[in-house]
N, C-alpha and C positions, 0 to 999 in steps of 0.2 A: 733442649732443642739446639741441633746445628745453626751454626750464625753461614748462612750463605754466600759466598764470596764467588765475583764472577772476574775474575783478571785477565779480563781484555782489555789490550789496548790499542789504540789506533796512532798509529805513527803520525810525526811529520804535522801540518795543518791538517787539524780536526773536521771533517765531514759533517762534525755531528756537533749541535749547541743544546746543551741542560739549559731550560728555564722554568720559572715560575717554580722555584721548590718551597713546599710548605710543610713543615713540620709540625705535624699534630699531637694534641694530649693525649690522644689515644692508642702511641705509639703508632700510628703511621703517617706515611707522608707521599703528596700526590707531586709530580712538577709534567714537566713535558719536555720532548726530546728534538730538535727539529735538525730531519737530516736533507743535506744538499740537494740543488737538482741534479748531478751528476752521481750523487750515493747511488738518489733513489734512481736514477735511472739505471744503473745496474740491477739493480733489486726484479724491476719490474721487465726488465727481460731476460734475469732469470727465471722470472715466472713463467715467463711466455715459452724460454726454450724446455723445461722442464713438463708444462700443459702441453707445447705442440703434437705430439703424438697421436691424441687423442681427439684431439681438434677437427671436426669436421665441417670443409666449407666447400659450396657448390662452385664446382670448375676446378678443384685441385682434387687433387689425391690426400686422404689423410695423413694428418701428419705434415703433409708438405706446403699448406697455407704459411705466407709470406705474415709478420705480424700486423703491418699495417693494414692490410685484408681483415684480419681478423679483430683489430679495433674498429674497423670503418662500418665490420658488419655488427660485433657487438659492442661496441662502444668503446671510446678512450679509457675509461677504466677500469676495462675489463679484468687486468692483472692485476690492479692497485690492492687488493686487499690479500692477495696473494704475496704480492713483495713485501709489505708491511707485515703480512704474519710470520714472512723468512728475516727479516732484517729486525724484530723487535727485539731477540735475545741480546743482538750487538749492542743495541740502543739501550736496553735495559743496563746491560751491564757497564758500557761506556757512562751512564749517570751515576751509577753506584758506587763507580770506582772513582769516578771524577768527584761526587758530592761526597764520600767518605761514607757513606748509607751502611749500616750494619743487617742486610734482609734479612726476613726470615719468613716461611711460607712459602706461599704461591701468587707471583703480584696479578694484576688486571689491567688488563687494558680498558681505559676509562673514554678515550675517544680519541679518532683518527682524521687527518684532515691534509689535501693537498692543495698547493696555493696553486692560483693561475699562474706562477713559477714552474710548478713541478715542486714546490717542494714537499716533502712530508713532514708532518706535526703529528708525532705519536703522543698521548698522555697516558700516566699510570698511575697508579696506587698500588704500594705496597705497605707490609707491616716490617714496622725497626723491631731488630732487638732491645727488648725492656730493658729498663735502668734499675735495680735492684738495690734497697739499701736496708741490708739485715740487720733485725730486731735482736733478742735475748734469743740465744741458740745452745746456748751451754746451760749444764744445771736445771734443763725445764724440770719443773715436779707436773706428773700424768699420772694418772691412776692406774693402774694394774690391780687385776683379780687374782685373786688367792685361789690358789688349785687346791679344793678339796673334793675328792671322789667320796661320793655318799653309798653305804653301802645299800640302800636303794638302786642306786645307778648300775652298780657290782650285778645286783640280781636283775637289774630289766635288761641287762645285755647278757645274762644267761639264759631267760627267755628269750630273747630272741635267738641264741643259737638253738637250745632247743625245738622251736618254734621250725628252723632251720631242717631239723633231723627228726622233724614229726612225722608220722603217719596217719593217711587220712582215711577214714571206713563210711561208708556209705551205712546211714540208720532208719530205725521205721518209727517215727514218732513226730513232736511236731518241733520246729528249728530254736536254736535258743543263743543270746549271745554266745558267741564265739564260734558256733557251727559257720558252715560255710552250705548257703541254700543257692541250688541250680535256678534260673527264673527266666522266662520270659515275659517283657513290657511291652505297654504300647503307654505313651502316654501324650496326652491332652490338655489343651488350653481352651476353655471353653466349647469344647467337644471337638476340636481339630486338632490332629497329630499336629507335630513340629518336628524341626529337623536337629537329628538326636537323639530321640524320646523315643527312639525302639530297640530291641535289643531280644535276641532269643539264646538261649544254654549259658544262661553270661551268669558265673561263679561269683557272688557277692558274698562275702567273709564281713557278718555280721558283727558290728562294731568296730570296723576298719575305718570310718567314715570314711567309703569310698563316694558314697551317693550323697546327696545335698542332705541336709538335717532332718530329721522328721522321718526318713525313708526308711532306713533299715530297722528303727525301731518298730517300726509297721509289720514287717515282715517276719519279727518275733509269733510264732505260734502257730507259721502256717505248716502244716504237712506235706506231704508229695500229691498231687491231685486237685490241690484247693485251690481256690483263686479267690482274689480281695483285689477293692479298690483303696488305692494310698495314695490321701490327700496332702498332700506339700506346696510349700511357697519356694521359691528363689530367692534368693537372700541377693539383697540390694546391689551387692560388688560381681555381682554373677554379667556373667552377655547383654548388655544392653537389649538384645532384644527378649532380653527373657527374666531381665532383673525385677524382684519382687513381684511377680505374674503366680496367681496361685495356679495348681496342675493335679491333674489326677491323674495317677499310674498306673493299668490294669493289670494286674500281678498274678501271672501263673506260677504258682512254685512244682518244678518237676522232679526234685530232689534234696535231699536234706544229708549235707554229712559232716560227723564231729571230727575234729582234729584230737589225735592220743598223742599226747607227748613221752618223751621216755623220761626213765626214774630220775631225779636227780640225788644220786652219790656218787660215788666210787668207779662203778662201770661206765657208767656217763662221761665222767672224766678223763678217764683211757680211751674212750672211744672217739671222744673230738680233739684231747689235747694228747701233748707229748708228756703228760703229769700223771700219777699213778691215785690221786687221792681228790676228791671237790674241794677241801682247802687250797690245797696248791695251786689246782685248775683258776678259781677266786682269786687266789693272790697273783697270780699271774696277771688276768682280766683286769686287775685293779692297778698291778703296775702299768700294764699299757696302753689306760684309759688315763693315769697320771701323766706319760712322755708326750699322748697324743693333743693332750689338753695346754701342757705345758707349751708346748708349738703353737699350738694358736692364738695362748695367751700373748705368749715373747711376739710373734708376726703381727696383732695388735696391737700391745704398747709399742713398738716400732712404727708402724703406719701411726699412733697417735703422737709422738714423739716429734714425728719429720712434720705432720700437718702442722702442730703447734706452731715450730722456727716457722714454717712458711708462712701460718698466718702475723706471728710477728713481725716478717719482713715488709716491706713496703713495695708495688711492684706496678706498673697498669699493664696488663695484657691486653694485645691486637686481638680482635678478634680473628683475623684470619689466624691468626699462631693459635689460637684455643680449637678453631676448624679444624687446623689439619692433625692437629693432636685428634681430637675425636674422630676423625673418619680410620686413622691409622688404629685408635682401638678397640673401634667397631670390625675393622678387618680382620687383626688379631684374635678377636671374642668368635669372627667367624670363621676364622680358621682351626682352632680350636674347639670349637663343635663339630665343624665337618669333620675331624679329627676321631671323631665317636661316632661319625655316621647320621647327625643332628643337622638338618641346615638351619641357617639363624633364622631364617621367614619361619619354619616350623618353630623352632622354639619359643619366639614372638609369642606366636599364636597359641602354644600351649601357656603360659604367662598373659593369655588373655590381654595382650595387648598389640596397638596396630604398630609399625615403625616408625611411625612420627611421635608415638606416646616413647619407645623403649631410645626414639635421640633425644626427648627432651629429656628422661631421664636418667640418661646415663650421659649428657655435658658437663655437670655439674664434677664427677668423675675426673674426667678430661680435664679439665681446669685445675683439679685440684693437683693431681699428676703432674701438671704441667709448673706449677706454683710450688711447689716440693725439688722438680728437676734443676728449677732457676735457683732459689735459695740454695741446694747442696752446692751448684758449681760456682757462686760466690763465697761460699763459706770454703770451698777448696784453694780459692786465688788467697781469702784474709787468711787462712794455714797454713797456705804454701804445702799442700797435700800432694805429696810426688809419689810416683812408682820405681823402682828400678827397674833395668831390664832386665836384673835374674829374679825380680821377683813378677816379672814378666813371663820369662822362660818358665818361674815353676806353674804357674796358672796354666802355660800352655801343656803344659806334661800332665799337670791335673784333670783336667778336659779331657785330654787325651785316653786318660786311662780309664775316666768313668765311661766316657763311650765307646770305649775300646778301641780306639781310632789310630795309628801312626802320627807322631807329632807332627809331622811335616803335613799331612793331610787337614789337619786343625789347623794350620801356619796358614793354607790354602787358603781354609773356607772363612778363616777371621783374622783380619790385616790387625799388626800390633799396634795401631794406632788408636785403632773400635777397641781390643780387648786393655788397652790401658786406661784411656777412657772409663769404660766400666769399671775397673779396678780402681781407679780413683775417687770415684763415684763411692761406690760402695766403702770404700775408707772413710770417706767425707761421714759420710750415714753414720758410720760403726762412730768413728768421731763424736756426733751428735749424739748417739742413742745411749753412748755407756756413759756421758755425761752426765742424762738424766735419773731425775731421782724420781722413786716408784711411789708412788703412795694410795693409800687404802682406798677404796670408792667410799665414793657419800652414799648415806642410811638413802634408800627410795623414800622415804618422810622428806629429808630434807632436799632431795631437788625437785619433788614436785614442789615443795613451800617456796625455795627460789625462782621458779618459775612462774607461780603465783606473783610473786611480790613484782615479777620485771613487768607481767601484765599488765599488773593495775598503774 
């Protein structure tokens, strides 16, 4: 996170006195600002000239009330909280720059106060930049998984493309796993519908666990015409208002049809792939089930690699720095589904949970991002990790050509200071990661047994 700097400064004899600063363990620090009677009275009739427009008072025309008129009618301090909200950035920044404050965040105003002077007493609190003092960052041993594609795995993703390139036929007999039966529901809690529990022509692909447990195995045997009741529970982690509530389903089945998948050899394999033979097709599937896995393996030991240095660092984070980290990537997670046409409230809600449950679950995130970002840019100053600026220039031509862009148009939209930044960043990382060393995971025997043993 950016360390905020505000370089203003005030010429000549200061307007403005910092007192009372107090620097907290928990990386912030509160004081107060107190600015003149002459600052403030600027302040407060530029509020006035900037409100008069709109000002309406009886025996003038709007706009044209004198301000004394319009203190006398609403009070002396009427503007005050107006000039104080225009004059705080100066005052913010005039302590920051005078007390040497490293900010970061978004400060507060903690409370405002005018003497029988005139004068103003602004207070704040912001959060410092944390003091970071890194642990073991080189050489971590992390565990890494072994990439082995099972030839199990080979054949349930040829199922599925089959599954893909099935054709479905409508039968006269009674429905059996894997058929897919037409149904309409009503369903009941203690003989009262609820909301959800209906549904008409709605295609249930038996053994899909589309429906809560118990359900579809119910529906095994019905015909086209028949109707059954299916008694089910809700399983505990289900809607609160519907968790562990038994329900009965009233089950019309209107149709019954099997899925025919096609053969698997030879013609199967020219038909989906660019392969002339189902070896081939298989080997193929198996190599790109290896590169695909391989990727997520490497993007894991990397994300475990950098969490490790950070938690070996030593750090106290402000809470307001861990805030605005999370609302920024809450925003990003929401921008990124609208992205797909998802907005974040729907998705919440499909995830069965409210916003309050999906921020307390996803700070912990935030935090950790944020305790990985502090450690790399320390671990950059003790390397002395630099960029040059042709290796500057080639990242912008690289960009450039994946998004098909004009360099100059990249130059535009990301200043070389952001993209070197990044790029040192990401050294710092590469830095760390290819230093560590990979090692086997432990037997599941022996971390549940550790895990036993920290209990007791």
């Amino acid at each position: 996170m950016e360390k905020i700097g505000l370089p203003i400064k005030i010429g000549g004899s200061s307007p403005m006195i910092v007192k009372n600063v107090e620097k907290k363990e928990n990386n912030t620090a509160t004081f107060q600002v107190e600015i003149d009677k002459d600052e403030f009275e600027k302040a407060v009739n530029a509020a006035y000239l900037k409100a008069k427009k709109q000002i309406v008072v009886p025996g003038f025309r709007k706009g044209k009330a004198p301000r004394m008129v319009v203190e006398g009618m609403y009070g002396a301090d009427v503007f005050y909280n107006d000039a104080a909200e225009d004059i705080a950035p100066t005052a913010l920044a005039f302590a920051v720059e005078q007390e040497k404050l490293e900010m970061v965040g978004m400060p507060s105003i903690t409370d405002m106060d005018v003497s029988d002077e005139k004068v103003l007493t602004l207070g704040f609190e912001i959060a410092l930049y944390p003091a970071v003092t890194l642990g073991e960052y080189k050489g971590l041993e992390v565990e890494k998984e072994k990439i082995e594609i099972t030839d199990e795995a080979v054949d349930a993703e040829i199922d599925r493309v089959r599954n893909r390139n099935s054709r479905i036929q409508t039968v006269e007999r009674a429905a059996a796993m894997g058929d897919t039966a037409v149904i309409d529901f009503v369903g009941t809690i203690d003989g009262v519908a609820f909301d959800g529990g209906t549904g008409s022509d709605f295609s249930l692909k038996l053994g899909s666990g589309t429906f809560i447990p118990g359900f579809e195995e119910q529906v095994v045997g019905l015909s086209a015409g028949e109707e059954k009741d299916v008694c089910v529970t809700f399983p505990e982690e289900y809607h609160a208002d519907l968790a562990s509530k038994d329900a009965v389903f009233h089950v019309t089945c209107k149709e019954v049809k099997e899925t025919l998948l096609p053969e698997l050899d030879d013609e199967f394999a020219k038909d989906v792939s660019e392969f002339d033979t189902l070896e081939e097709y298989k080997q193929s599937i198996r190599t790109s089930m290896e590169e695909s896995r391989k990727t997520a393996v490497d993007r894991d030991f990397r994300d475990a690699v950098l969490t490790k240095a950070a938690e070996n660092a030593e750090m106290i984070l402000p809470d307001a720095m861990i805030d605005e980290k999370h609302e920024r990537m809450i925003e990003e997670y929401g921008q990124n589904l609208a992205a797909q046409g998802i907005p974040l409230e729907q998705y919440i809600g499909m995830m069965g949970m409210s916003m309050d449950d999906f921020r307390r679950t996803t700070r912990p995130s935030a935090e950790r991002q944020l305790r990985i970002s502090l450690m790399i840019d320390e671990v950059a100053k003790a390397e002395e990790v630099a960029v040059t600026d042709e290796e500057v220039e080639a990242e912008y031509a690289k960009v450039a050509e994946s998004y098909g862009m004009p360099v100059d148009d990249v130059k535009n939209s990301i200043p070389a200071d952001a993209l070197r930044k990044d790029m040192i960043e990401r050294k710092t990382a590469d830095l760390i990661c290819d230093s560590a060393v990979a090692v086997d995971p432990k037997p599941v025997e022996e971390t549940e047994e550790k895990e036993e043993t920290t209990e007791e």
